[in-house]
KETI-842238 format. One record per residue (C-alpha): residue in three letters; x, y, z. Coordinates in steps of 0.05 Angstrom, whole numbers, plus 5000, padded with zeros to 4 digits. Layout:
% KETI-842238
ALAXYZ;...
***
This chain:
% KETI-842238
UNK533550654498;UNK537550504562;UNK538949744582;UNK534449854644;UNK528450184599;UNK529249474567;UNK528949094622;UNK523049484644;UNK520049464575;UNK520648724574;UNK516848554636;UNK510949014623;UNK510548774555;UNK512048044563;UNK508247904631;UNK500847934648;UNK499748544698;UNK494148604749;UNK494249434741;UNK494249414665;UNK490848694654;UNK486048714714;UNK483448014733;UNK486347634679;UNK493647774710;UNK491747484777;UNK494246774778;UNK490246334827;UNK495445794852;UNK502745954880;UNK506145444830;UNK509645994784;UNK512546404846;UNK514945644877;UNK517345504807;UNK521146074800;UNK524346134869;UNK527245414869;UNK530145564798;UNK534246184843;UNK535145684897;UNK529645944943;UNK532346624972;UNK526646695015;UNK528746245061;UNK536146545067;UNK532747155106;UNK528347335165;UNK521647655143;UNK514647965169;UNK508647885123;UNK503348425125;UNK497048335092;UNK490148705092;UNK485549165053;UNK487549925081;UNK493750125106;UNK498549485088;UNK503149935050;UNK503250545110;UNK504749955162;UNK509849615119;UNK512850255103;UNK513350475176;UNK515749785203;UNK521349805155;UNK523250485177;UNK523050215256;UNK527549565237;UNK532450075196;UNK532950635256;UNK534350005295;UNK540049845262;UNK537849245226;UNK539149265154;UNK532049225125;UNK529049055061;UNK521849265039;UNK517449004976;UNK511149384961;UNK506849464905;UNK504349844862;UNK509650294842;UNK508151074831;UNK513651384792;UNK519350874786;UNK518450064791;UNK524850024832;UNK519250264888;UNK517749634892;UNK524149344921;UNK528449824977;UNK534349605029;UNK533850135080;UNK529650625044;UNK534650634980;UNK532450314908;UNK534749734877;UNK539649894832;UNK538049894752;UNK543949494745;UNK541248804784;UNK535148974751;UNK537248894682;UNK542848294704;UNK536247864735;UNK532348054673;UNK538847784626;UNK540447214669;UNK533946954683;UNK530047064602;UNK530246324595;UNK526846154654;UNK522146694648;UNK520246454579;UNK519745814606;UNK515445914666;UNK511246434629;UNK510046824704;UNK505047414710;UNK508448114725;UNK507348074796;UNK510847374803;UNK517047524770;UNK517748244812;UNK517247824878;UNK522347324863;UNK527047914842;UNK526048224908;UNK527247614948;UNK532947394900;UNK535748214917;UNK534948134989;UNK538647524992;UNK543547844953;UNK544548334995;UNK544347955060;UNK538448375091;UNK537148205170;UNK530248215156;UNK525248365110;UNK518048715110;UNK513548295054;UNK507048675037;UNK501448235008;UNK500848514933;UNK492648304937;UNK488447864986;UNK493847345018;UNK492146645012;UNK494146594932;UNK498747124926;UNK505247064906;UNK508347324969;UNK505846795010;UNK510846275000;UNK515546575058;UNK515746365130;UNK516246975168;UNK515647135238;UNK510547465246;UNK504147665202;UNK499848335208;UNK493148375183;UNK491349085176;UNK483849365167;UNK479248895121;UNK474849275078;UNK471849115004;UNK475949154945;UNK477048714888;UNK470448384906;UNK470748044837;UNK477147694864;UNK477147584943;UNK468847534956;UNK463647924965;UNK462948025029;UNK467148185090;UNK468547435124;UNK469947175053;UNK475147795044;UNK477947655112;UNK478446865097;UNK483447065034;UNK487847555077;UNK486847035132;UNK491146505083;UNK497346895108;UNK497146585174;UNK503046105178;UNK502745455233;UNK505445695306;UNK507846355279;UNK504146965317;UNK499747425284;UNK497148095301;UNK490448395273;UNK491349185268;UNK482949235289;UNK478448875317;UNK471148815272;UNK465748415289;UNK464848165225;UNK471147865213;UNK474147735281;UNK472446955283;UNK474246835218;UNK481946995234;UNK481646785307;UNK478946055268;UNK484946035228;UNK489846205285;UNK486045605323;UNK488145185265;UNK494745305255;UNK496345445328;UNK497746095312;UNK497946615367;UNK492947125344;UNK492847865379;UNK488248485364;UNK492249095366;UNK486349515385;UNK484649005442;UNK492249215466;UNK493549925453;UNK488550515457;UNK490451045404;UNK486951755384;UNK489352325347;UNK491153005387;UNK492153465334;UNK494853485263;UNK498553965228;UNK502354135165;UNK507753715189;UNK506353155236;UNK500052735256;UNK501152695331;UNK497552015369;UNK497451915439;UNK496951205448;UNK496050785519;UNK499249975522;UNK496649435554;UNK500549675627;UNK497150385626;UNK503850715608;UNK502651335550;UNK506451565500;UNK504852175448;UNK507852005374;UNK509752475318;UNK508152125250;UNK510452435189;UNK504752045152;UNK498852575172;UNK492552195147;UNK487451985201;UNK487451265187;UNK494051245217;UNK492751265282;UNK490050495271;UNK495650345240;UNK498850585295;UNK496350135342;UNK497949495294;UNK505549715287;UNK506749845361;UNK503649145373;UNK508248765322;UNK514549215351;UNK512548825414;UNK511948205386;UNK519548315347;UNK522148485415;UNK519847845443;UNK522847545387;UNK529247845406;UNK529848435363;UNK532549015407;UNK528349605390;UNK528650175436;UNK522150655445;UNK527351245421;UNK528350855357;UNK520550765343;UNK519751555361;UNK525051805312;UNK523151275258;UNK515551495257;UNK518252305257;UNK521452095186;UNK518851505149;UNK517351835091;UNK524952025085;UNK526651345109;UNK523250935062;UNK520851364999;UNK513251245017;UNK509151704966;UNK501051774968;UNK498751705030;UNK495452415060;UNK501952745014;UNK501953455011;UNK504953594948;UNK504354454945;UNK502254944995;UNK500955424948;UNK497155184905;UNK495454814968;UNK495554074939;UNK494253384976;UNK494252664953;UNK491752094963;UNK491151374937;UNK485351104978;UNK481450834930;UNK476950344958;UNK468950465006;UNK474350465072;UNK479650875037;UNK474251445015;UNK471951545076;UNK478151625105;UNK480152135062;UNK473752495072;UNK475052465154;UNK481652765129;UNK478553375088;UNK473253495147;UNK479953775190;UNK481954065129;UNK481754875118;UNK479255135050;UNK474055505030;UNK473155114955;UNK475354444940;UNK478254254865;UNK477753394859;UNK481753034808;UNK479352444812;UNK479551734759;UNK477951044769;UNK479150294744;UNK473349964692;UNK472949354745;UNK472249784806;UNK464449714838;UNK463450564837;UNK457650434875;UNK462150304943;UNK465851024920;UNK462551544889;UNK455351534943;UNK460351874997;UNK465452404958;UNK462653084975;UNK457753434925;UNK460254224940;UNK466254004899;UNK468254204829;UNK471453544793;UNK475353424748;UNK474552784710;UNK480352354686;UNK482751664659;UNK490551504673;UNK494251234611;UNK492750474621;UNK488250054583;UNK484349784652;UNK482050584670;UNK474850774662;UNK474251364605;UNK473551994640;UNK466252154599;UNK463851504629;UNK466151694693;UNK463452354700;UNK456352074670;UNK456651554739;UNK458652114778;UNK452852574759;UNK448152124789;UNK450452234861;UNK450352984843;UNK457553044831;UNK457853574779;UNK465253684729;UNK467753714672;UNK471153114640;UNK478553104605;UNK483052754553;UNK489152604614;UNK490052594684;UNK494653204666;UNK490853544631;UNK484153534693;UNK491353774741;UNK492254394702;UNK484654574690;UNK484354454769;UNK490454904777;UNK488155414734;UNK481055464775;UNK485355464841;UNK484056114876;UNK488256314941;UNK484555894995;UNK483055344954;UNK484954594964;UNK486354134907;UNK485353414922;UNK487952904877;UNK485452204885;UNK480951584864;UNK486251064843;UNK493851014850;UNK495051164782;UNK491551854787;UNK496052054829;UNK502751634800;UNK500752104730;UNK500852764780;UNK507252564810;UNK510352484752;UNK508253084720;UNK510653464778;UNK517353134787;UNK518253384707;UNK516354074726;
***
């Protein structure tokens, strides 16, 4: 075993983890992260950041923000989570991955105070990516919210400006149960006189964030109050959106990231490029064509509406949650095929009730667990699933349900691979070893 398998080794052993753990991983206070980060002499505040929080589509706008700043000329970092295929996912400068090297050296430098401050997974991986960014003298930095806002670890920076993407439910057992209570969690990122911009306006949760603007004197705008956006056609390789701004004046966008849920995510990013503008940042509408054209190149995003084969014509996705299903089911309705082949799996804490109701019952599925204690067992799965008249067989890996799907594929055919990110991490990975 390699140093950096070590290193790796030793912070998924040692460290609670929300995607293994579940709930038990989540730590409810911000002490550990503030603990940690004045032990590396706060490197959060040696960099400019934006903060993006929300249920859906957090990861798609960080990602394409990141790609903007970069195409702008402004050396960017990014930290997302989870990671699919390599944890080094987690922390980029300018699309690239940290290097194993600084990986290992913060894991060898820093044991003590790890063993000291006993931090979940999560906490330690965000003070190495603001301890890396600080490093490497980033201009600015693109923080997504690892889950709800308020207590996560992220949310000890200052940044300039905080997007709240769509707020759907997820984690209910964590953030509330219903959609105000999820909204008042993401709502926590909302720093005193620092402006904020809400990707969509919903009735449901619109006061509760315009209420915490009030109170911190935050300037608070709704991107879909500002822009009008709608799809004009989609095809193997672009999403195109034509979307109108606040003057009138249109403009059509290529986006290489081709799943309908974009196009209100589009509306939140053009917003906050405004609001960076104001702030100084020179960002040219050439730079914001040619970065949406090419963020998955630019920044390594994986998952999102992926089109992984044509033949076997294969698409990802990692929606997950009630919002993120029916996305990808507005996505498969402007989808050609004649039969459709789901892999699917899910998480033992995930409500299946706000899932399985809405997946499509002329489907053949395949039923899978990923290779973490926290997934459901794929018998008890497909037992759920037969009870909205989803009919399938079940299997002993998330590979093994990929090749029985493959093997069914007939010319015409789509395979759809989806349910939880770690479905679809398993069938990257087998790919990429293909």
């Amino acid at each position: 075993m390699n140093a950096y398998n070590e290193a790796i080794e030793y912070l998924y052993t040692r460290l609670p983890m929300f995607t293994r753990d579940g709930a038990s991983a989540f730590k409810k206070d911000l002490d550990n992260t503030i603990k940690l980060c004045a032990a590396l002499d706060d490197p959060q505040r040696k960099f400019k950041t934006l903060h993006i929080a929300g249920t859906n589509g957090k990861g798609s706008t960080s990602h394409m923000l990141a790609a903007i700043l970069a195409e702008a000329g402004y050396k960017t970092g990014l930290y997302t989570s989870p990671h699919l295929l390599d944890f080094r996912e987690r922390i980029r400068v300018n699309g690239q991955l940290c290097e194993q090297e600084f990986v290992v050296d913060f894991v060898n430098t820093h044991r003590e105070l790890i063993e000291e401050v006993s931090p979940s997974f999560f906490e330690i991986t965000v003070a190495m990516a603001f301890d890396y960014f600080e490093k490497n003298k980033v201009d600015i930095a693109v923080i997504e919210v690892g889950l709800g806002g308020r207590l996560d670890s992220t949310n000890i920076i200052q940044p300039l400006l905080s997007v709240i993407t769509n707020i759907g439910f997820d984690h209910m057992n964590l953030l509330g149960n219903t959609l105000a209570e999820i909204a008042a969690e993401k709502a926590g990122i909302i720093k005193r006189d620092t402006p904020v911009v809400i990707s969509e306006y919903a009735e449901e949760t619109a006061a509760v964030f315009v209420d915490k603007a009030a109170m911190e004197h935050a300037p608070i705008q709704f991107a879909s109050d500002k822009y009008e956006t709608k799809m004009l056609a989609v095809d193997q390789d672009y999403l195109t959106v034509q979307a109108i701004d606040p003057n009138g004046h249109q403009a059509t966008y290529q986006l290489d990231l081709k799943g309908s849920y974009q196009v209100k995510n589009l509306a939140g990013v053009l917003l906050a490029v405004d609001e960076l503008r104001q702030l100084g940042f020179e960002i040219s509408d050439q730079h914001i064509h040619r970065a949406l054209k090419n963020v998955q190149t630019s920044t390594g995003i994986q998952g999102r509406w992926q089109q992984l084969s044509k033949d076997p014509f294969i698409i990802c996705d990692t929606g997950h949650n009630e919002d993120g299903i029916h996305e990808v089911l507005k996505n498969l309705a402007t989808t050609v095929y004649d039969k459709l082949h789901f892999v699917i799996g899910a998480m033992r804490d995930k409500d299946l009730s706000h899932m399985l109701p809405y997946l499509p019952k002329d489907a053949i599925y395949y039923f899978s667990a990923p290779d973490m204690p926290r997934a459901m067992p794929a018998d008890v799965l497909r037992k759920e699933a037969l009870e909205f008249g989803l009919v399938g067989l079940d299997y002993p890996s998330v590979e093994a349900a990929f090749d029985a799907a493959k093997e069914a594929y007939q010319q015409g055919n789509l395979i759809f691979v989806g349910g939880s990110n770690f479905v679809v991490a398993e069938v990257l990975a087998s790919l990429t070893h293909e």
